[in-house]
C-alpha positions in Angstrom: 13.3 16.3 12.1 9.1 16.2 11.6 7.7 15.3 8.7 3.8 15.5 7.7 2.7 14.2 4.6 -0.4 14.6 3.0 -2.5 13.2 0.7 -4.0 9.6 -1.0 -2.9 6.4 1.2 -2.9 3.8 -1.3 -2.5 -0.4 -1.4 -0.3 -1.7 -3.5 -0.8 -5.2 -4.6 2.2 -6.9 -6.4 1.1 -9.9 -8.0 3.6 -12.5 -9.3 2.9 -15.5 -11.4 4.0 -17.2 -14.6 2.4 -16.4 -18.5 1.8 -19.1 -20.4 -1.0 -18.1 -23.1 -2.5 -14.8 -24.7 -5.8 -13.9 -24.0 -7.5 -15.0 -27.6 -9.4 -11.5 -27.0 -7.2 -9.2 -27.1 -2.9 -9.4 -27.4 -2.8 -9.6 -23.3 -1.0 -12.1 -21.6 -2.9 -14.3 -18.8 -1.7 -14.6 -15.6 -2.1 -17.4 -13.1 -1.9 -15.9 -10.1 1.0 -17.7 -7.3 1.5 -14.8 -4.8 0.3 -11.3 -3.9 2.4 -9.2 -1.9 0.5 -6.0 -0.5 2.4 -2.7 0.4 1.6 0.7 1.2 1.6 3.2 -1.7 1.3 6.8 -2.8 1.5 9.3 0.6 1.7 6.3 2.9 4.6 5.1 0.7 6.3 8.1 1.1 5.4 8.4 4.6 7.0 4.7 5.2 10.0 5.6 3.5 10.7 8.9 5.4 10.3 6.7 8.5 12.5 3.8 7.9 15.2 6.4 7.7 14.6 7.5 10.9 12.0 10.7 10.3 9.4 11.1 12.9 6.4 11.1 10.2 3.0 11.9 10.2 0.7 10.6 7.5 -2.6 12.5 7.4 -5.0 10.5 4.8 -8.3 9.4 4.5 -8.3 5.5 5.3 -11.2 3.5 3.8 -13.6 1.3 6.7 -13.3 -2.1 5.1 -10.8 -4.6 4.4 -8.7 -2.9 1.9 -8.0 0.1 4.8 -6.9 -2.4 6.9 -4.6 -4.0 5.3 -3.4 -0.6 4.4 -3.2 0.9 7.5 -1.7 -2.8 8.8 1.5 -1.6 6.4 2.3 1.6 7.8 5.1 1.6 10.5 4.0 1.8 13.8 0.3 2.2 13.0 -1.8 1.8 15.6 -4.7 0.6 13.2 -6.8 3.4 14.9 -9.7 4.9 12.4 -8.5 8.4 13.8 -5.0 8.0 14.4 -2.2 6.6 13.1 1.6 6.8 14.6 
């Protein structure tokens, strides 16, 4: 089976860390920061998930020139980390 999906490649950045005060702002907790985790999301998530079960996938997206497309397109399975292409 082929699969093309289209539409918005997004980064996802998890973030964990601990909360130990409220912002004296605003009722918002403050986080101090111990890890960030960065995934694919939106189309390329779905794209990602089609092909870890096996789909031959084609993600058609606009991918960003700059450090956040990298990282993006770094998290795509079997990405070549071409600005054209991307398998």
């Amino acid at each position: 089976m082929k699969l093309v999906v289209v539409g918005d490649a997004l980064l996802d950045i998890d973030v964990d860390g601990t909360v130990t005060r409220v912002c004296p702002d605003a009722p918002a907790p403050v986080l101090d920061v111990a890890e960030e985790h960065a995934r694919a999301g939106g189309a390329a998530l779905a794209a990602t998930m089609a092909a870890r079960d096996g789909v031959d996938v084609t993600l058609v997206s606009a991918v960003s020139d700059d450090e956040a497309g990298r990282l993006g397109s770094s998290r795509c399975p079997r990405c070549s980390g071409g600005r054209d292409r991307c398998r």
